[in-house]
Each structure stands twice: as structure tokens, then as C-alpha cells.
C-alpha positions in Angstrom: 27.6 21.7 28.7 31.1 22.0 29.4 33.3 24.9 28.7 35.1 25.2 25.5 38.5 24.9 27.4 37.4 22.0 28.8 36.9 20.4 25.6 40.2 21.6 24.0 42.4 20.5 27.0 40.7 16.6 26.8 41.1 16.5 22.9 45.2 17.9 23.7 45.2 15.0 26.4 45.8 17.8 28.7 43.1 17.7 31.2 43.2 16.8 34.8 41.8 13.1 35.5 39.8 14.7 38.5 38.0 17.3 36.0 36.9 13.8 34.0 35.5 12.2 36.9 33.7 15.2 37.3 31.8 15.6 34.4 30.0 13.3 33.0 30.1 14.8 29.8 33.5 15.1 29.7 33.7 11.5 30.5 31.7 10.6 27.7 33.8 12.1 25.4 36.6 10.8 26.8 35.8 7.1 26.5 34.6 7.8 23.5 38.0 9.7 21.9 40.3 7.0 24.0 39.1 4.4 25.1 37.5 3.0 28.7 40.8 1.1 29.1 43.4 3.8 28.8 41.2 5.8 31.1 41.1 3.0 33.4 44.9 2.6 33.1 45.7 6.7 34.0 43.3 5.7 37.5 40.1 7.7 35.9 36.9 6.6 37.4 33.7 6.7 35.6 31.6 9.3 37.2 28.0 8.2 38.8 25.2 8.4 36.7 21.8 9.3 37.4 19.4 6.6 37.1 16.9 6.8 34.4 13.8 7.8 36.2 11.0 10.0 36.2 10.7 11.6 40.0 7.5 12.2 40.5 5.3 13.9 43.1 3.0 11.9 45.1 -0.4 14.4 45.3 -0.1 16.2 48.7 2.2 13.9 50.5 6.1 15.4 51.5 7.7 12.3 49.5 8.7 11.7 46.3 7.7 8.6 44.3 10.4 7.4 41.2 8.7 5.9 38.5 10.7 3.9 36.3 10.9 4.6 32.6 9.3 2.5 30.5 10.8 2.3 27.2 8.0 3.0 24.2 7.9 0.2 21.7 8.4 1.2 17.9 4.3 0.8 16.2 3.7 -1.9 14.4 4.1 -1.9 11.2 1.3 -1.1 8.9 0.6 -4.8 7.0 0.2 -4.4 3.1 -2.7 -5.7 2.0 -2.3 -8.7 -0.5 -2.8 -7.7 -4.0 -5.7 -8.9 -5.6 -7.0 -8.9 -9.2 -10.6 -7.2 -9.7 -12.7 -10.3 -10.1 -16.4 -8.5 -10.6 -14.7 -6.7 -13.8 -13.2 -9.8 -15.2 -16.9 -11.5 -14.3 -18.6 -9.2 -16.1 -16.7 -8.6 -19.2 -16.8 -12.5 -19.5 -20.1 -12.6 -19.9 -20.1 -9.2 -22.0 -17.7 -11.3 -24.4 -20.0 -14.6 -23.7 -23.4 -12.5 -25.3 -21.6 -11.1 -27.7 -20.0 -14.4 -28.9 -23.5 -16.1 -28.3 -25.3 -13.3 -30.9 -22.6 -13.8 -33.7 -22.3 -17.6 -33.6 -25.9 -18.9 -32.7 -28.1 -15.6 -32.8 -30.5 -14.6 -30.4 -33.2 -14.6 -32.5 -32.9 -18.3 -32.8 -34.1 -18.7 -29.6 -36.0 -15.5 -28.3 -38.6 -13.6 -30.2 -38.0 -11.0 -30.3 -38.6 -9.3 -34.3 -42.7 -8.9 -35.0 -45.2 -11.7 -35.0 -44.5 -14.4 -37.2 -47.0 -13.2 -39.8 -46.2 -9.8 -40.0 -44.1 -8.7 -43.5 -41.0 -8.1 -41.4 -38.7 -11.2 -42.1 -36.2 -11.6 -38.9 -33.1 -13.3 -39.0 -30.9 -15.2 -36.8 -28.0 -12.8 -35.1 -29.3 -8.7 -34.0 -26.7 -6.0 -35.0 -25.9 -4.3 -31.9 -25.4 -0.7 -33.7 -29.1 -1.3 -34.4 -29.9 -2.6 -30.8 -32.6 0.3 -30.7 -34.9 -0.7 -33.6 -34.8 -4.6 -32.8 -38.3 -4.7 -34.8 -37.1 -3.6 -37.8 -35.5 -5.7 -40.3 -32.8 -3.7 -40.7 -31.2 -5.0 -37.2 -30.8 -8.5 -38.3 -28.8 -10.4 -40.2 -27.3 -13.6 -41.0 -24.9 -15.7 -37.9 -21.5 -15.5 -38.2 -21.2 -12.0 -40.2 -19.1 -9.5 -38.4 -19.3 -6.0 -38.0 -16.9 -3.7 -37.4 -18.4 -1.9 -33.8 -18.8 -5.7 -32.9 -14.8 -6.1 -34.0 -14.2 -2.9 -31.7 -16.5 -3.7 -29.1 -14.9 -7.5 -28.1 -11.6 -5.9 -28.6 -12.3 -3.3 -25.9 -13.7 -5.8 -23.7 -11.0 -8.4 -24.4 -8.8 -5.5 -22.9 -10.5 -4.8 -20.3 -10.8 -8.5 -19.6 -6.9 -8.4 -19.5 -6.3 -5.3 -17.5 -9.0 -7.2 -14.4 -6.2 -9.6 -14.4 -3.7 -8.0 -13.0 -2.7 -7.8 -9.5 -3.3 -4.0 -7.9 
């Protein structure tokens, strides 16, 4: 680095051409302050700078190999992955919603047994109640299509929200 009085002679404009050309530094800070043309003008040369090279040593020999510098590329930039909805969640909270649906308007006991044999005294209907999913074989658990209840209300509600949220892109 240079010295201080160095530095405040070039910012006065008082330094000696000859001190410019030979420091490099200097220089730098020259061109920079006034210009490469008014330093050309007052006859001030640009000092010779060293080339940008690694010298390295060549194993046991006496010489000297320079190995250029090869300037390190920037890494790629990380790709963001496309956003995508959550399809399984959408797929099954359809069919969630489809069952559902399918039990209050047609009733799966129109079209799988499954209350006691038809001679027994318990008298199935049509659509199960799915708070009474448990006791399927009682008669309690069954009732008439197209009567809601209120989990069934709170149930397709939730799923229908969930169904929405799977939409969305992450």
C-alpha cells in the first residue's frame, strides 16, 4: 500500500508524474480521481502490470511453469420446481364425497346386503347412518334415502374443503 503522503499529495494534484508511473496503485487512483486522458496529457505512462497468472513449480525441475487463470463460472442456478396441486388428495376426497353422496341419494343397502337375513325381525332400510357405521346390523343404523344428518352435513363440508385446499398450486 502506499504511504499516506503519497495519497494526500495525488488527491492535492501535487505528486510527481514519475512517483505515478511507479506505483501502480497510485496509478489506479489516479485514473480513477482524473481521468486516463489528463494523465496522458501531463506525459504519465501507465505503469506495467503483472499478468494474471498463477507461477507454479514444475515438481523437481529448476523452471517455472505459468498457468493461466481460469476464471470460475457463477453455479447454476437452482431451477424451481413447477408448482403442482396435490392430485392423490383431491382423488381421494372425490370419491370420499362420491360414497357419501352415493349413501344419501341411492343407499347402500339398496344394493349390498348388508343388515341381517331377509327373514330375521330386523327391518333394513335403504341409506346406513354413518355415526352408526359400527352397528350396521342393527336397525337403528338405517334409515330412509335422502334424510340428512348433521355429522354427514359436517363431514362433506370438511371434505369439500379439503377437496378445495388439493387444488391449489404449492
Amino acid at each position: 500500500m502506499s504511504s499516506l503522503d503519497d495519497i494526500k499529495n495525488l488527491l492535492d494534484g501535487t505528486l510527481n508524474p514519475e512517483s505515478l508511473e511507479d506505483n501502480p496503485e497510485l496509478y489506479e487512483m489516479a485514473e480513477s480521481i482524473y481521468g486516463r486522458e489528463v494523465l496522458e496529457q501531463m506525459g504519465v505512462e501507465a505503469p506495467e502490470r503483472p499478468s494474471e497468472s498463477i507461477v507454479q513449480p514444475n515438481g523437481d525441475a529448476k523452471h517455472e511453469v505459468e498457468m493461466p487463470i481460469v476464471p470460475i463460472a457463477p453455479p447454476d442456478p437452482i431451477p424451481e420446481t413447477p408448482k403442482s396441486r396435490r392430485w392423490g388428495l383431491f382423488v381421494f376426497t372425490t370419491i370420499a364425497i362420491s360414497l357419501i353422496l352415493t349413501n344419501l341419494v341411492v343407499g347402500y343397502g339398496s344394493f349390498i346386503p348388508l343388515c341381517d337375513e331377509p327373514d330375521s325381525e330386523t327391518n333394513c332400510e335403504d341409506k346406513l347412518i354413518l355415526s352408526e357405521i359400527a352397528n350396521y346390523q342393527s336397525p337403528n343404523s338405517w334409515t330412509e334415502t335422502m334424510e340428512l344428518e348433521i355429522i354427514e352435513i359436517g363431514i362433506l363440508v370438511f371434505l369439500f374443503g379439503i377437496m378445495l385446499f388439493s387444488l391449489r398450486k404449492k
